[in-house]
C-alpha positions in Angstrom: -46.3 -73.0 22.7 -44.3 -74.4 25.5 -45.9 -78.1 24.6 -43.8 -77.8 21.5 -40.3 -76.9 23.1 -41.2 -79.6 25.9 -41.0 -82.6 23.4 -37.6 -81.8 22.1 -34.4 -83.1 23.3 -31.6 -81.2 24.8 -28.2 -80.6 22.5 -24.8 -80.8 23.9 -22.2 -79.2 21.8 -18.7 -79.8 23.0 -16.2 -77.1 23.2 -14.9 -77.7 19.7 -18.1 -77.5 18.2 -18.4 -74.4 19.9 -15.6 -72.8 18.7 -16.8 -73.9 15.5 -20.0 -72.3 15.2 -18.2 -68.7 16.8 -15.8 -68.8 13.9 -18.9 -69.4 11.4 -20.7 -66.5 13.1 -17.5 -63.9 13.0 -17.0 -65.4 9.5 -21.0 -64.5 8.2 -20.5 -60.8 10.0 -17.3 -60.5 7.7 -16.3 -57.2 9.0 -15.8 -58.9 12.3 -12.6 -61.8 11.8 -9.6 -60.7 10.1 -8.7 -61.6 5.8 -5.8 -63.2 7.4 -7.3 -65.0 10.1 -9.8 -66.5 7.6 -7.2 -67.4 5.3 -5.5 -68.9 7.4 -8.5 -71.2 8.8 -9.0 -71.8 5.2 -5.7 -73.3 4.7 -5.5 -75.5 8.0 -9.0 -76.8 7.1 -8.1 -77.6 3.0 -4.7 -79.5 4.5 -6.6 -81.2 7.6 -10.5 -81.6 6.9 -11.5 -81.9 10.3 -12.9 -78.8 11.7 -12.3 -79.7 14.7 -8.6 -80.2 14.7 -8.3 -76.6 13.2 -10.2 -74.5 15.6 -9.1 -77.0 18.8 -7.2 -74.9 21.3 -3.6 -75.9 21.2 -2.5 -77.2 24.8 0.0 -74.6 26.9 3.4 -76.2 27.7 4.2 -76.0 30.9 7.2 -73.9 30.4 5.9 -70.9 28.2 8.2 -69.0 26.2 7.2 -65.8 27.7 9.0 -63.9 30.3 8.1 -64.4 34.0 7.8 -60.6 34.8 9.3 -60.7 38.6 10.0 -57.4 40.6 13.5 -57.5 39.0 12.2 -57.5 35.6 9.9 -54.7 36.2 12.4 -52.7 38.3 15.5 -53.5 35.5 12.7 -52.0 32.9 11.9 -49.4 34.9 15.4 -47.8 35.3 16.1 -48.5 31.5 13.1 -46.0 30.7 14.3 -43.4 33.1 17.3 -43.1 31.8 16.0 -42.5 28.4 12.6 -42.1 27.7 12.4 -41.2 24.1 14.1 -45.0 23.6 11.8 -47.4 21.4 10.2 -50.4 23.0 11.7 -52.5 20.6 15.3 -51.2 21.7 14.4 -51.9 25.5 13.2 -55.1 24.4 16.3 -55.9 22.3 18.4 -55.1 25.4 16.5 -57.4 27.5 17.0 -60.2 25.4 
């Protein structure tokens, strides 16, 4: 059994094609990707064509939109939630902003 194996060639699938074939295993489970997630992968892919373009990671800019959380941050949340712990984290957030 191993003399069959032995004669074929090794396949290299790069990180796109990857992603590729994870996507068509989540979508084949069904239960397993979201309706919106797949419609949404259908769109990008009937506007673009190329698979790979769609499920490509999209690069991280160097300055993120998200919040550096130093020690002041935490601390400044901190004391907004002992003063009132009932508040909403939508309020806190809305005060940080």
């Amino acid at each position: 059994m191993r003399d069959v194996y032995s004669n074929l060639e090794e396949i290299v699938f790069s990180v796109e094609e990857r992603r590729c074939a994870v996507v068509a295993i989540l979508v084949s489970m069904k239960d397993m990707i979201s309706n919106s997630e797949l419609s949404r992968l259908r769109k990008s892919l009937e506007d673009c064509k190329d698979p790979r373009k769609v499920i490509s990671r999209v690069p991280r800019l160097e300055l993120s939109a998200r919040k550096v959380r130093d020690m002041d941050f935490v601390n400044k949340v901190q004391e907004i939630i002992d003063e009132d712990p009932s508040r909403s984290l939508s309020t806190i957030a809305e005060e940080l902003e």
